[in-house]
Backbone as ProteinMPNN parsed JSONL, in Angstrom:
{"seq_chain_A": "XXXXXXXXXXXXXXXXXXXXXXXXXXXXXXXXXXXXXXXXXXXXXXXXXXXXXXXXXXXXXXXXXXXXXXXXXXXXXXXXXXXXXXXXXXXXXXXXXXXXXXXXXXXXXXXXXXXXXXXXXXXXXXXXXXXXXXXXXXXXXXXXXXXXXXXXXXXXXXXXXXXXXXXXXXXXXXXXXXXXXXXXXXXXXXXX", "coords_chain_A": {"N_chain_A": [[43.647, 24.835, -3.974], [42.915, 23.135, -1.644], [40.9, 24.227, -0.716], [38.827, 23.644, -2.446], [39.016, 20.893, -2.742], [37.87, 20.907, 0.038], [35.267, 21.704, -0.246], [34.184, 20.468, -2.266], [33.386, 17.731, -0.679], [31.571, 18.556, 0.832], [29.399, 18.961, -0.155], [28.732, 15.997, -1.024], [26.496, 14.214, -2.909], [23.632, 12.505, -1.961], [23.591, 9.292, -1.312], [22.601, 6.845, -4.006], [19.397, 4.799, -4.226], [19.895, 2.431, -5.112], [22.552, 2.229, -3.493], [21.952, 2.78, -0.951], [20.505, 0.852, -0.834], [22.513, -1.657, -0.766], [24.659, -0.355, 0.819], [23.249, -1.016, 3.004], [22.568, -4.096, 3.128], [25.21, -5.089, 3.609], [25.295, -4.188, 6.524], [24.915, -2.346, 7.363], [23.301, 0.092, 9.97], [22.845, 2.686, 9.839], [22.226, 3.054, 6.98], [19.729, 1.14, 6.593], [18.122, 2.406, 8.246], [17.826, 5.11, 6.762], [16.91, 3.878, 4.295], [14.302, 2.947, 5.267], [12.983, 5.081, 6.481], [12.939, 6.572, 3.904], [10.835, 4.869, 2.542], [8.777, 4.557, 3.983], [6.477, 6.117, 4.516], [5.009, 5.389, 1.543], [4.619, 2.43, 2.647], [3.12, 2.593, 4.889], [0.982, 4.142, 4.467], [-0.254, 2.812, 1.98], [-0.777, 0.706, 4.094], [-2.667, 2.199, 6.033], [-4.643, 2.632, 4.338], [-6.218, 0.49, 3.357], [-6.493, -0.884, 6.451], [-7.762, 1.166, 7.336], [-6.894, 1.895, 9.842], [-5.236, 3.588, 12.522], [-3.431, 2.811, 14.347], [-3.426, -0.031, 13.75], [-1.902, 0.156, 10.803], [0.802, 1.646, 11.859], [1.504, -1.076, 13.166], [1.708, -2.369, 11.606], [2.984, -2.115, 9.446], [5.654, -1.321, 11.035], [6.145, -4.67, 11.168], [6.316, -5.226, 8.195], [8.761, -3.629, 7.929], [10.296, -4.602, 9.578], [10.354, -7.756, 8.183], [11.269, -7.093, 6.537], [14.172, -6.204, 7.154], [15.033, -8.99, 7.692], [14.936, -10.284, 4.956], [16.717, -9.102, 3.5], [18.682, -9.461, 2.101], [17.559, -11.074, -0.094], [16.176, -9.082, -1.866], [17.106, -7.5, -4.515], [17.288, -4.498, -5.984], [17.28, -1.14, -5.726], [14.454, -0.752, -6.882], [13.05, -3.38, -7.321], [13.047, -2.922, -4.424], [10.797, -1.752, -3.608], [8.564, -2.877, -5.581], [8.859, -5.128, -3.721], [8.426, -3.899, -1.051], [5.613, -3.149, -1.458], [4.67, -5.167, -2.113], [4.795, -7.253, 0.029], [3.763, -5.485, 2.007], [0.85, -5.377, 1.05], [-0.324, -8.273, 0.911], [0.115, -8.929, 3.76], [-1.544, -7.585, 4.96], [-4.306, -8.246, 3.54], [-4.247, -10.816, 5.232], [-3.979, -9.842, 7.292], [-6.911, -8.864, 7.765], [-8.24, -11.224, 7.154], [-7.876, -12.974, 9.11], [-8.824, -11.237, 11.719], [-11.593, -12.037, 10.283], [-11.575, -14.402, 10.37], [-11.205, -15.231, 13.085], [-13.747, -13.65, 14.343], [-16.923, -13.035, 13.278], [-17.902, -9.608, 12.402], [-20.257, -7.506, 11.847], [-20.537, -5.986, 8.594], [-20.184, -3.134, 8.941], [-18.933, -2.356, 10.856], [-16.761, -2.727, 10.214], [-13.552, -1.794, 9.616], [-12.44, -0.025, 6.719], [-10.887, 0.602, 3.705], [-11.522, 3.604, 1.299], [-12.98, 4.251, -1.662], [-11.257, 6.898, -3.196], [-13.06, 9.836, -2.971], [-14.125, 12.018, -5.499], [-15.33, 14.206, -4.89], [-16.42, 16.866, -3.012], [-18.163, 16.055, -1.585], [-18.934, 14.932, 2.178], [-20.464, 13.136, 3.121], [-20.866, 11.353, 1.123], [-18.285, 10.508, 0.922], [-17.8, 8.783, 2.739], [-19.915, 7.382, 2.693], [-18.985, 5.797, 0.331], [-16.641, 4.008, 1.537], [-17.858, 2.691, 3.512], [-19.264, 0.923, 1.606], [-17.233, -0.048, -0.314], [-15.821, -1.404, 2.148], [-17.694, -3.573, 2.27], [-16.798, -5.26, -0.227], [-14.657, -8.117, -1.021], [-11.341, -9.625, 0.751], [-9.268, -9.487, -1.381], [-10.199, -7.896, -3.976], [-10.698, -5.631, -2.153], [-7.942, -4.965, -1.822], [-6.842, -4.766, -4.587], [-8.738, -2.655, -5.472], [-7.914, -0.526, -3.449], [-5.272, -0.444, -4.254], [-5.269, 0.34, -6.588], [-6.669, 2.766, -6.953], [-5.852, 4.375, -4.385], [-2.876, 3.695, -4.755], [-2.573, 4.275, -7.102], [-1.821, 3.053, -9.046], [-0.624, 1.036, -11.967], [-2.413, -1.93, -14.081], [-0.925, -3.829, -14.515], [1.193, -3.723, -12.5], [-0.377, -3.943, -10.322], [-1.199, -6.383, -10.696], [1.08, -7.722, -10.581], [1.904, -7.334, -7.859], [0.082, -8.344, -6.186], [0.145, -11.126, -7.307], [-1.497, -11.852, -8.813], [-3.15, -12.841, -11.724], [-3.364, -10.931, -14.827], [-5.969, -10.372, -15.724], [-7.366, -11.541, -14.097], [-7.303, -9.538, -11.872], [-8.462, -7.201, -12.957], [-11.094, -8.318, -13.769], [-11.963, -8.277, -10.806], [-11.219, -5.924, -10.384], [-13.453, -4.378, -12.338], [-15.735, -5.329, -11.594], [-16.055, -4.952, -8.585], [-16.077, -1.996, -9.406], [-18.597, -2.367, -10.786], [-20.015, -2.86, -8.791], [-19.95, -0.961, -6.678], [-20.985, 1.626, -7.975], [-23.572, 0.527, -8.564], [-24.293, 0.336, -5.788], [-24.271, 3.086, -5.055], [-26.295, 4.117, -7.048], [-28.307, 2.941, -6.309], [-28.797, 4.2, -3.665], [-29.354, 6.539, -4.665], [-27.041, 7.978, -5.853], [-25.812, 9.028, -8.818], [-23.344, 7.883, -10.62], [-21.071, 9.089, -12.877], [-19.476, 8.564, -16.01]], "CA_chain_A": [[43.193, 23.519, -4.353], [42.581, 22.75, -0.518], [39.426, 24.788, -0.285], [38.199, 22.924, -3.575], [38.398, 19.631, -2.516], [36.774, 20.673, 1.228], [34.204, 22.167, -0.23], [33.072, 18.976, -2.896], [33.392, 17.081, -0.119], [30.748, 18.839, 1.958], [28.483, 18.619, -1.381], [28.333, 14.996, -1.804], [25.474, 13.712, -3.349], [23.007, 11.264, -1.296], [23.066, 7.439, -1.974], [20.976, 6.565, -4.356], [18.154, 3.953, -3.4], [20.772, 0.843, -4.739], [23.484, 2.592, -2.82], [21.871, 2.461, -0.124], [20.546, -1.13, -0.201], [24.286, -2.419, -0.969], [25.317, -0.583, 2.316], [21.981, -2.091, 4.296], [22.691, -5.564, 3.163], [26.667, -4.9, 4.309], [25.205, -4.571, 7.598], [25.188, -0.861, 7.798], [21.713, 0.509, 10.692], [22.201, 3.945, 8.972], [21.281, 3.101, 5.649], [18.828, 0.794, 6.542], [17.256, 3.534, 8.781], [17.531, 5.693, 5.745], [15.453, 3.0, 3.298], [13.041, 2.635, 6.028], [12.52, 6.883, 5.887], [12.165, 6.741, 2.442], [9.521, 4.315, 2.145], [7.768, 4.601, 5.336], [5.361, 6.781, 4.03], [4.06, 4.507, 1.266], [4.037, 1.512, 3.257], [2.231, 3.196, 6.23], [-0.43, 4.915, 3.499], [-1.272, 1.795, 2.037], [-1.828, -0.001, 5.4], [-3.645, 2.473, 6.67], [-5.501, 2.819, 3.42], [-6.809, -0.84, 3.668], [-7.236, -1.181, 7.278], [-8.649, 2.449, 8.493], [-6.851, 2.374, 11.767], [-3.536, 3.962, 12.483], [-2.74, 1.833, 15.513], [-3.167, -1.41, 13.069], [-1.03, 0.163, 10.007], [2.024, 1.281, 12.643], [2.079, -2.209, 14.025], [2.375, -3.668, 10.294], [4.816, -1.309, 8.614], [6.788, -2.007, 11.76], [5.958, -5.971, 10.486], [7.172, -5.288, 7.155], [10.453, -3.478, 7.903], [11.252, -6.561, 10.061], [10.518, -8.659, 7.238], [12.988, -6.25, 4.679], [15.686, -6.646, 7.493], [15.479, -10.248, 7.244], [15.258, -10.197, 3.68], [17.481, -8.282, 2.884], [19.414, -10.805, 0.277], [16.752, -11.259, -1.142], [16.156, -7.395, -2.18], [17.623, -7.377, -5.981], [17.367, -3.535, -6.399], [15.809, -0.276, -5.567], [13.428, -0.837, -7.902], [12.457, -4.562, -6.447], [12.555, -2.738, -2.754], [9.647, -1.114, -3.745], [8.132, -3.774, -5.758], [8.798, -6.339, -2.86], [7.549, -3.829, 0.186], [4.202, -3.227, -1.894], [3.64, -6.914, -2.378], [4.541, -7.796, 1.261], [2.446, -4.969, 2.656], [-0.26, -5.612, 0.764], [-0.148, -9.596, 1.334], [-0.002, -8.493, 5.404], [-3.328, -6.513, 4.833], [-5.184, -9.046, 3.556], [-3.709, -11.688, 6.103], [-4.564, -9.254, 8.973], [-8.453, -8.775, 7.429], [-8.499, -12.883, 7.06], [-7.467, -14.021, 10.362], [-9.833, -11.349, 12.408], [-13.119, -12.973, 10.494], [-11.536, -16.01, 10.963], [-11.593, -15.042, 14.73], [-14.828, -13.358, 15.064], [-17.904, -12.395, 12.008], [-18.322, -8.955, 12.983], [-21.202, -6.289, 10.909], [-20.068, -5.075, 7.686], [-20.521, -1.693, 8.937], [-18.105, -2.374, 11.989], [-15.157, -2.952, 9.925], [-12.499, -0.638, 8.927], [-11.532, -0.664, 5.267], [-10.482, 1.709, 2.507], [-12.523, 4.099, 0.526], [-12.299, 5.19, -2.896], [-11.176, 8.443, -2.673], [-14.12, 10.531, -3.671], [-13.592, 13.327, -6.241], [-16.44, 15.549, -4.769], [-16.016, 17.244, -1.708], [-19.01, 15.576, -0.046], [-18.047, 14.076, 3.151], [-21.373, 11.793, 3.346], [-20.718, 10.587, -0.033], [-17.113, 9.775, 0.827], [-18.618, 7.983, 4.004], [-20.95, 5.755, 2.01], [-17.819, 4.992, -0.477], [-15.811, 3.655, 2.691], [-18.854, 1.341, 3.901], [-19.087, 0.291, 0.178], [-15.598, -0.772, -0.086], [-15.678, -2.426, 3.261], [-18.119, -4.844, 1.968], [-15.906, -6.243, -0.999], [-13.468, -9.28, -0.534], [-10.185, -8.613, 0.947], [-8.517, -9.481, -2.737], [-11.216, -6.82, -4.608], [-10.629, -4.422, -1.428], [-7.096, -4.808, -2.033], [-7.275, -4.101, -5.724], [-9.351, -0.873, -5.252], [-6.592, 0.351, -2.563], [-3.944, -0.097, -4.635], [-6.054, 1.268, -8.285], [-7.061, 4.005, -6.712], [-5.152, 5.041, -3.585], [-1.374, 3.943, -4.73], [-2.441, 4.951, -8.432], [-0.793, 1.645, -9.515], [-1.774, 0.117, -13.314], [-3.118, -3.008, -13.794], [-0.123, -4.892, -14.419], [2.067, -3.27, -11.111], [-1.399, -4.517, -9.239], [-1.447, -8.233, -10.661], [2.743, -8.221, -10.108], [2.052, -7.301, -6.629], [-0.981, -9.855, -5.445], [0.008, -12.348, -7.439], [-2.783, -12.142, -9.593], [-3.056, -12.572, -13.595], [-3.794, -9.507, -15.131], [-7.518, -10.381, -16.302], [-8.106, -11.574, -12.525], [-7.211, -7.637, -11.828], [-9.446, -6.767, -14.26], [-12.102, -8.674, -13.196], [-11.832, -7.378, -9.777], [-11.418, -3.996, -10.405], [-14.301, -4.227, -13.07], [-16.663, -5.947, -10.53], [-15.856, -3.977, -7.798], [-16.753, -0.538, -9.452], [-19.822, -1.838, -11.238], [-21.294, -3.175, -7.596], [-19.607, 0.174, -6.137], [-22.296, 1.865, -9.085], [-25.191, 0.111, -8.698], [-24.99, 0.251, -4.656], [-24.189, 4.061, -4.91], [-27.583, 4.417, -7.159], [-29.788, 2.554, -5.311], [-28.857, 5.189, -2.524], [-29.94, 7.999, -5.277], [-26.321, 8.998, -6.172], [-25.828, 8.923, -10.192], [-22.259, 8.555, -10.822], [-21.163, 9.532, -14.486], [-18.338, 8.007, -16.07]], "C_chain_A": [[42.579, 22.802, -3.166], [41.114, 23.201, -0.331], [38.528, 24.369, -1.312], [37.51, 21.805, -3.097], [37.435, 19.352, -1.194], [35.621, 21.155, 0.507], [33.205, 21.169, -1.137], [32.747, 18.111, -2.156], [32.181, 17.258, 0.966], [29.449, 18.598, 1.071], [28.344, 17.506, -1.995], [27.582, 14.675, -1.876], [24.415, 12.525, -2.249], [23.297, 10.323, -1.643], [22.524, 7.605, -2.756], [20.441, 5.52, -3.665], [19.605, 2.268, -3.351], [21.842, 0.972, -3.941], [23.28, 1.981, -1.676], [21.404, 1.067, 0.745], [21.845, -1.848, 0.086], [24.772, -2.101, 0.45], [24.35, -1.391, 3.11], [22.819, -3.486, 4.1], [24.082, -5.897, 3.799], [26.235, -4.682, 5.106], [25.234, -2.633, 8.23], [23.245, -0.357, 8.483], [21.871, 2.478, 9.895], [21.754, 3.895, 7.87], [20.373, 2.314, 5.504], [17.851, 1.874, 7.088], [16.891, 4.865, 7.645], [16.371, 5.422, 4.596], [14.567, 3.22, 3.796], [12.261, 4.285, 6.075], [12.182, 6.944, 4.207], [11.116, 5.63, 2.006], [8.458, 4.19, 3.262], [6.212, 5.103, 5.095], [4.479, 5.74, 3.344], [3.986, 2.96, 1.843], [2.714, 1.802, 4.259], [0.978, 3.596, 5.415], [-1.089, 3.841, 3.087], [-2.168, 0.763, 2.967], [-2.588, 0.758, 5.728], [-5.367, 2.537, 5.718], [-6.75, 1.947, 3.295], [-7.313, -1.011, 4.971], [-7.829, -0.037, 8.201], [-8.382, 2.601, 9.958], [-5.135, 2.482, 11.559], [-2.797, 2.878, 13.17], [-2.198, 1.131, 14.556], [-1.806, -1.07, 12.103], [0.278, 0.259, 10.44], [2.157, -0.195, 12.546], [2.266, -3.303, 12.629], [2.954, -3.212, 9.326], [5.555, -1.722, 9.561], [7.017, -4.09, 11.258], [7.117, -6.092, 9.309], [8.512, -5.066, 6.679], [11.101, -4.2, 8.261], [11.665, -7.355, 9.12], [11.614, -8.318, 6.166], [14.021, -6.917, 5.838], [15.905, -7.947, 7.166], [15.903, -10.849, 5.909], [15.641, -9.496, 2.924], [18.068, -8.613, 1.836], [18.573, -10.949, -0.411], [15.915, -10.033, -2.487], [16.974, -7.447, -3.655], [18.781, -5.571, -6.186], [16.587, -2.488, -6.215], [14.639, -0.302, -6.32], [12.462, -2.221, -7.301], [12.243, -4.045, -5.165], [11.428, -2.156, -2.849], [8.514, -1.981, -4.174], [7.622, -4.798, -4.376], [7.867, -5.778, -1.381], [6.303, -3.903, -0.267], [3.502, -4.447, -1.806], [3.577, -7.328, -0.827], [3.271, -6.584, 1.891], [1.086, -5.175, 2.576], [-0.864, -7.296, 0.846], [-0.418, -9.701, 3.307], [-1.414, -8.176, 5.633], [-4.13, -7.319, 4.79], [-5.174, -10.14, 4.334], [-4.638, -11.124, 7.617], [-6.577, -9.287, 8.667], [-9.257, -10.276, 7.565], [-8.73, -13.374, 8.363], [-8.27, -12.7, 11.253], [-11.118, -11.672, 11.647], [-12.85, -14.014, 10.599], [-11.978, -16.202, 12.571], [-13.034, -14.823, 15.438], [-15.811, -12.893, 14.055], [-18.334, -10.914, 13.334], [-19.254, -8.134, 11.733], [-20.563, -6.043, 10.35], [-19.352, -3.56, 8.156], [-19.388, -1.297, 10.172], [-16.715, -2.499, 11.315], [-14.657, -1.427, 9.655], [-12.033, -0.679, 7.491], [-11.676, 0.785, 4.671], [-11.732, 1.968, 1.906], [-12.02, 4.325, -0.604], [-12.049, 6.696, -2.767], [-12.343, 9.458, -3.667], [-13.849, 12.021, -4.152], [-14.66, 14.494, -5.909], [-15.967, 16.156, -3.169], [-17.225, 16.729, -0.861], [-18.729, 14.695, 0.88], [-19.154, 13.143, 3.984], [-21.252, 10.567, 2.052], [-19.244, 9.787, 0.265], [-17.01, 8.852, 2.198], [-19.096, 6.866, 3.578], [-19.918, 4.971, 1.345], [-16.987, 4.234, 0.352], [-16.538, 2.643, 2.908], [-18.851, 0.61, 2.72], [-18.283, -0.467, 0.038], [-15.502, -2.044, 0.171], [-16.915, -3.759, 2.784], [-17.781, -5.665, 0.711], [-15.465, -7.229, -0.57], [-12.366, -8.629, -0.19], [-9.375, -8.603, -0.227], [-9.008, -8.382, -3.689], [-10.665, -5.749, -3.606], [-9.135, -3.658, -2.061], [-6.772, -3.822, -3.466], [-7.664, -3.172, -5.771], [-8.426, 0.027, -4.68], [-5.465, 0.429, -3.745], [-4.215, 0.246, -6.468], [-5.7, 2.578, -7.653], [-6.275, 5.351, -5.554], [-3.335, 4.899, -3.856], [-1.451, 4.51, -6.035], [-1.584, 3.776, -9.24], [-1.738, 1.038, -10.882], [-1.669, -1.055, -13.072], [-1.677, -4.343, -13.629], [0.928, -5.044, -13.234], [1.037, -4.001, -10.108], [-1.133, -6.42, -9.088], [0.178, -8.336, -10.287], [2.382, -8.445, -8.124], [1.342, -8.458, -5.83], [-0.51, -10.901, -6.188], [-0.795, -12.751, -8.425], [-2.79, -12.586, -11.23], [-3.919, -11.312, -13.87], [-5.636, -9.386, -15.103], [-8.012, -10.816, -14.842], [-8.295, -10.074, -11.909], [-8.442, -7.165, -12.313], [-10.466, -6.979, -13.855], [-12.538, -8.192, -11.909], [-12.289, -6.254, -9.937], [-13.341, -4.104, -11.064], [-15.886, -4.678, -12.0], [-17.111, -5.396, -9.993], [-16.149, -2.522, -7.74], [-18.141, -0.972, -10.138], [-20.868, -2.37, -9.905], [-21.407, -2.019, -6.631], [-21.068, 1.073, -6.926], [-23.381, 1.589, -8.559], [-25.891, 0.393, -7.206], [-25.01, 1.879, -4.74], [-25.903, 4.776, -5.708], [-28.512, 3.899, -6.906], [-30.058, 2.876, -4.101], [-29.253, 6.54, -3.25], [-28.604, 8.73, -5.333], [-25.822, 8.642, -7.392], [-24.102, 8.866, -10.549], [-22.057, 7.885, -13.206], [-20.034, 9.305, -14.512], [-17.517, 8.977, -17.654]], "O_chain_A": [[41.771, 21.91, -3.422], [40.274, 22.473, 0.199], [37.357, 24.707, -1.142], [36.31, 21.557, -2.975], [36.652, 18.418, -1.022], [34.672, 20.651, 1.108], [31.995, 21.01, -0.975], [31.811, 17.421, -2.562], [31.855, 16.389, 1.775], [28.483, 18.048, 1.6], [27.971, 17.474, -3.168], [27.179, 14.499, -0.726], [25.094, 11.561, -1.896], [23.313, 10.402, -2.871], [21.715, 8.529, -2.67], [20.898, 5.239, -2.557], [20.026, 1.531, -2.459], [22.289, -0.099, -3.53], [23.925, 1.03, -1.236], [21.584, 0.524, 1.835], [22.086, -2.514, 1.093], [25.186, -2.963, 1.225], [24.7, -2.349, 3.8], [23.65, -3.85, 4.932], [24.162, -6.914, 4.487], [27.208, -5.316, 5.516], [25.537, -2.078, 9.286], [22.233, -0.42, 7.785], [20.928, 3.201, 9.572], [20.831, 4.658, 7.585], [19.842, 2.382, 4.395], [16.863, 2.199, 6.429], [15.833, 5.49, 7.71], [15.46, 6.117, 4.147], [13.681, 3.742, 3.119], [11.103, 4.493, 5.712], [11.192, 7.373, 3.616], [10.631, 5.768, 0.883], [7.356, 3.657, 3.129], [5.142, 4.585, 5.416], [3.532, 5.198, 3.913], [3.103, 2.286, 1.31], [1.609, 1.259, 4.261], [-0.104, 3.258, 5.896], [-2.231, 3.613, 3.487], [-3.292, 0.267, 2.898], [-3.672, 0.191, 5.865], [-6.542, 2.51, 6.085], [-7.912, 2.337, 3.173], [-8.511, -1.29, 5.015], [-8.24, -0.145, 9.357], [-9.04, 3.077, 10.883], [-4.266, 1.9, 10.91], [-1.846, 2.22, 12.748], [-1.014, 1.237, 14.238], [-0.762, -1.686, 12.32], [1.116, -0.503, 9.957], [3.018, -0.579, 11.754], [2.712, -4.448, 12.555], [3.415, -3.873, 8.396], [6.326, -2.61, 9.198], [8.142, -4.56, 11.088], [8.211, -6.656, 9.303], [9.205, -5.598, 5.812], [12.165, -4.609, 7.795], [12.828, -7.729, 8.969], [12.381, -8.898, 5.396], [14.624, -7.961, 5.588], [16.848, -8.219, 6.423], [16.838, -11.623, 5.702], [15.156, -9.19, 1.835], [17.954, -8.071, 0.736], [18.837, -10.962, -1.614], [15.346, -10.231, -3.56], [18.106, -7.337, -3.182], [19.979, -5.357, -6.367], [15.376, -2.574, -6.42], [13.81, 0.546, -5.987], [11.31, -2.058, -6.899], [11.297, -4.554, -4.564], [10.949, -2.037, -1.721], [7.519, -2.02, -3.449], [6.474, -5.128, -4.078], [7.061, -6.451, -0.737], [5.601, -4.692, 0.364], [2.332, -4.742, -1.559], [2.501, -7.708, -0.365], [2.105, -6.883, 2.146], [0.274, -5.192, 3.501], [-2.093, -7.361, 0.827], [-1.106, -10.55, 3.874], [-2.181, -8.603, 6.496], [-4.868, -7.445, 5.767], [-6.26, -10.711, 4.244], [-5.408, -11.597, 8.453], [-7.335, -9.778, 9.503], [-10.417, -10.479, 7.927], [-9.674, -14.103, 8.666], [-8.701, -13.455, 12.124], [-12.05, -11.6, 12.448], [-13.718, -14.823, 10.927], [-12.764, -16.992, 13.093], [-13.482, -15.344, 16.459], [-15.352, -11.779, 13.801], [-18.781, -10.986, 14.478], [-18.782, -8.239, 10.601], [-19.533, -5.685, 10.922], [-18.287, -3.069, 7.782], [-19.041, -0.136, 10.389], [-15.668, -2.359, 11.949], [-15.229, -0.343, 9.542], [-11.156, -1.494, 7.206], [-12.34, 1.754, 5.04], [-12.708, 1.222, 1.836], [-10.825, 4.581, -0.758], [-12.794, 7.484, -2.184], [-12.289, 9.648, -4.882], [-13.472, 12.96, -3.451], [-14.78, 15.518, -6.581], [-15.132, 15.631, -2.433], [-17.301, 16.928, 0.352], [-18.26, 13.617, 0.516], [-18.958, 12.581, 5.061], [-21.475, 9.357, 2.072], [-19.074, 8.624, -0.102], [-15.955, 8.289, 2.489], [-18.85, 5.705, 3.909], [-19.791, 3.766, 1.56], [-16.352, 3.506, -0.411], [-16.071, 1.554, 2.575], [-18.357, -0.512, 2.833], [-18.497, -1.662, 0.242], [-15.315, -3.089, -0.451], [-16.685, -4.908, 3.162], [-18.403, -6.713, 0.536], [-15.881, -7.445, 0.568], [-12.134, -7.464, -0.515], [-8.617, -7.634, -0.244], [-8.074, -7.862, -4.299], [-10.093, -4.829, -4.191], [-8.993, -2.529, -2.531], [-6.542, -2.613, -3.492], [-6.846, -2.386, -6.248], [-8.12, 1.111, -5.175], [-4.891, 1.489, -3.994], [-3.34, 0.337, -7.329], [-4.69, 3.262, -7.817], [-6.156, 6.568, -5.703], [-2.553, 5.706, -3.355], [-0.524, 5.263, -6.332], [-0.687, 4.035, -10.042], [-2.925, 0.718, -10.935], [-1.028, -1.48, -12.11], [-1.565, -5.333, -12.905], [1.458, -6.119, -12.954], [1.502, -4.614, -9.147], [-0.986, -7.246, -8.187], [0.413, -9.282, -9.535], [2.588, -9.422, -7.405], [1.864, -9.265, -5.061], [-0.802, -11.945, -5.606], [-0.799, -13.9, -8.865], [-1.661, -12.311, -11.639], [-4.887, -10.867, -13.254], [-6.329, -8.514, -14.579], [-9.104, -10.385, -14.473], [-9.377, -9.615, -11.542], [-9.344, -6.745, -11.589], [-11.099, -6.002, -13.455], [-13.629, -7.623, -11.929], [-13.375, -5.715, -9.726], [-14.298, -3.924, -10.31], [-16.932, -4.029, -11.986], [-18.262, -5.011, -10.196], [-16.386, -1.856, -6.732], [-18.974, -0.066, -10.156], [-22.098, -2.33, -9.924], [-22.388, -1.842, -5.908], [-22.134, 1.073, -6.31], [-24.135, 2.443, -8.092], [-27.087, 0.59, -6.992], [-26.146, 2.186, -4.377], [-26.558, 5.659, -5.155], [-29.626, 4.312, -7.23], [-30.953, 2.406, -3.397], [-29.462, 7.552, -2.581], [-28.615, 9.914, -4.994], [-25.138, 7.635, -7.209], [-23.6, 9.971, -10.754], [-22.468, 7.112, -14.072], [-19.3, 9.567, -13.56], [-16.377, 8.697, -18.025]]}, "name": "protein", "num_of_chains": 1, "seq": "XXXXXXXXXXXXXXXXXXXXXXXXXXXXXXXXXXXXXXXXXXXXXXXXXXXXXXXXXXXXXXXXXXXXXXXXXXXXXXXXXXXXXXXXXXXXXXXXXXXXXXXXXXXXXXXXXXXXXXXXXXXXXXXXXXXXXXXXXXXXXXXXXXXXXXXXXXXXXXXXXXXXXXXXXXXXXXXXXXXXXXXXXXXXXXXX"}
């Protein structure tokens, strides 16, 4: 019966996600360091997704995990920690895009921003889609990043910005038919 119970004991199950919030918010650095591994990834993907530079996305996932520790009480449920990093990350993004043209108008063509991810393998076409992008708004950019690169529907998008659904909508809808029109007035036909 001894070699039973060592051996379930070596086979216990992970946390789950609320597990492990409940210990975070109790004050526990391993299971916050745990949360922060399991979502690292998509925080870090969408920043970088939006602002095209690694440096920048490090230095604002590190941002955002700050912001979870602090708000930690405020965290509901694994389900909201996911919810809540998406909205803060993506709220950060457009903050960071705001405040350097507030600082300085630099060339379209000089920025960094997200592409749609292009379903062809051409890697001038998925070049032009990147410059494209980058000349949206940062609320439209946003929107596109998180359509297309988190795979998020319309109503996970408007939860996250803030938005009403039909503002989404509008966006998105905007956004691919000026994406369109600039892509064939470079001579590339896209078919829907």
């Amino acid at each position: 019966m001894e070699m039973l119970t060592a051996a379930a004991s070596v086979h216990t199950p992970a946390p789950s996600g609320d597990e492990l919030l409940a210990e975070a918010r109790a004050g526990s650095d391993n299971a916050f360091a745990a949360l922060v591994r399991e979502h690292q990834a998509m925080v870090f993907g969408l920043a970088y997704h939006f602002l095209q530079s690694r440096a920048q996305a490090e230095e604002l996932a590190q941002d955002v995990f700050l912001a979870l520790h602090q708000n930690l009480a405020r965290v509901e449920s694994a389900r909201h920690l996911v919810f809540w990093l998406r909205r803060v990350t993506s709220n950060r993004c457009i903050d960071s895009v705001r405040s350097v043209q507030r600082r300085r108008e630099l060339p379209i063509d000089e920025l960094h921003e997200p592409a749609v991810p292009a379903r062809v393998s051409d890697p001038l076409l998925g070049e032009l889609l990147r410059t494209l992008v980058a000349e949206l708004t940062p609320d439209a950019r946003m929107v596109v990043t998180l359509r297309f690169q988190e795979d998020l529907d319309l109503s996970e998008i408007a939860a996250i910005t803030d938005m009403p659904v039909n503002t989404v909508k509008s966006h998105l809808r905007r956004s691919m038919d000026a994406l369109r029109r600039k892509l064939a007035d470079r001579g590339h036909v896209y078919e829907s």
